[in-house]
C-alpha positions as CSV (number, residue, x, y, z in Angstrom):
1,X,46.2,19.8,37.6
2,X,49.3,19.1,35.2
3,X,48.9,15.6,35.8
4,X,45.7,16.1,34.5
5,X,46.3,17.9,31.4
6,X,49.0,15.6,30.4
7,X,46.7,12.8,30.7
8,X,44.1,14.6,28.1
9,X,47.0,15.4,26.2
10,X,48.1,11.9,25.8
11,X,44.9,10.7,25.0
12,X,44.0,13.3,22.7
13,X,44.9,11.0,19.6
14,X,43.5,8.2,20.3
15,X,40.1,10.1,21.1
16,X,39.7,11.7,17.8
17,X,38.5,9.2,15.6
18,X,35.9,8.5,17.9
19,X,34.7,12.4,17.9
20,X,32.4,11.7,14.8
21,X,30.5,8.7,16.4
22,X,29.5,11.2,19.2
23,X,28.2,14.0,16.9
24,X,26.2,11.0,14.6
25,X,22.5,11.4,14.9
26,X,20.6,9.3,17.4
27,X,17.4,9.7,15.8
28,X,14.9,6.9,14.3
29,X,16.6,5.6,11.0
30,X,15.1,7.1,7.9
31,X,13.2,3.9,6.0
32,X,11.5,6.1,3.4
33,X,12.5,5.7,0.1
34,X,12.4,1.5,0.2
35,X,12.5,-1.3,-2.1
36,X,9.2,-1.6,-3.6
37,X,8.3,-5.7,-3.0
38,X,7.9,-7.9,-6.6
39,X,4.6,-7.1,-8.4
40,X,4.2,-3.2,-7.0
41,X,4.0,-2.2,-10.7
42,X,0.1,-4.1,-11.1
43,X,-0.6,-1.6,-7.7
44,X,0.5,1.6,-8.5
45,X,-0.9,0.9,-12.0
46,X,-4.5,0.5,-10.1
47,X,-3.9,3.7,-8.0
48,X,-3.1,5.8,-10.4
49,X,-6.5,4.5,-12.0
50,X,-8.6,5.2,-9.1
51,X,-6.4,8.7,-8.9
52,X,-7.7,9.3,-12.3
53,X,-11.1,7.9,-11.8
54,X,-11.3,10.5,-8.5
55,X,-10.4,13.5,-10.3
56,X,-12.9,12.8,-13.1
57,X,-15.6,12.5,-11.1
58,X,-14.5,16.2,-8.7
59,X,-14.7,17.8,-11.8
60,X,-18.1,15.6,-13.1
61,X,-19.5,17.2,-9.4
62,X,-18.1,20.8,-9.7
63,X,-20.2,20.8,-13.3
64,X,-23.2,19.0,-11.2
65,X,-23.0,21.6,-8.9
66,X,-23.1,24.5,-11.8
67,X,-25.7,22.9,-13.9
68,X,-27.7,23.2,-10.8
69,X,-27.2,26.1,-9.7
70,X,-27.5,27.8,-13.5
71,X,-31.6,25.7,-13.9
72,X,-32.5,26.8,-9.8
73,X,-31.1,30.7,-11.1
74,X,-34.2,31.0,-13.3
75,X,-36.0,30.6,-10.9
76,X,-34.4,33.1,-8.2
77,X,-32.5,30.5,-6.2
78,X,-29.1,29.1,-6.4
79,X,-27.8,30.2,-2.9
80,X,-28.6,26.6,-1.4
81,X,-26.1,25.1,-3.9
82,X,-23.4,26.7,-2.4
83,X,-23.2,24.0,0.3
84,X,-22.6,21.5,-2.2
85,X,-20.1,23.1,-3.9
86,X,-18.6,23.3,-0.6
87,X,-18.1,19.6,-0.1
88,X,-17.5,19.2,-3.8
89,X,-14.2,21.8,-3.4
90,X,-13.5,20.0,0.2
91,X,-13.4,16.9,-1.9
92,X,-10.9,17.9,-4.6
93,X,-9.0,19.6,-2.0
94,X,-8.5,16.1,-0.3
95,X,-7.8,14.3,-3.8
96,X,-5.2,16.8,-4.6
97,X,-3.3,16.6,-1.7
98,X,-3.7,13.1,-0.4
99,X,-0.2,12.3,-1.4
100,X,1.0,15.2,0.2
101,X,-1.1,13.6,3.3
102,X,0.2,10.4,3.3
103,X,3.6,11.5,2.7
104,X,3.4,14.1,6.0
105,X,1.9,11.0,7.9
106,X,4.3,8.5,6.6
């Protein structure tokens, strides 16, 4: 058992630099955060068009929605509208977080 100890011992030195390599993360590498390739400005430009675009027209529906339901109130309805202001608020729900989206799937 001394025999033993001593050998741990005298090894113990030459060991120790190599304790970090064993604690390192063996995970997948992290690639996020890249080098965007030569001519991404011309796409992000369009995306944050069609971003812009998007949004516009949520809102445009969300007024549809309430100019409808505001002429069908005269008449005693409106309560069927409420389905379309469901997919009109499931729609700018998905606009507002599609980065968030991507980034989670990404």
């Amino acid at each position: 058992m001394s025999s033993l100890l001593a050998a741990v011992l005298d090894a113990s030195p030459h060991l120790t630099p190599l304790a970090h390599l064993a604690a390192a993360p063996t995970g997948p590498p992290d690639v996020g955060g890249g080098e965007a390739p030569p001519g991404a400005e011309g796409l992000l430009t369009v995306l944050k068009w069609v971003a812009w675009c998007v949004t516009a027209l949520c809102v445009a529906g969300i007024f549809g929605v309430a100019a409808r339901m505001a002429m069908d109130h005269s008449k005693g309805g409106g309560r069927e509208h409420v389905r379309g202001l469901g997919f009109v608020l499931g729609a700018c729900l998905l606009v507002g977080s599609a980065s968030g989206i991507v980034g989670a799937l990404v």
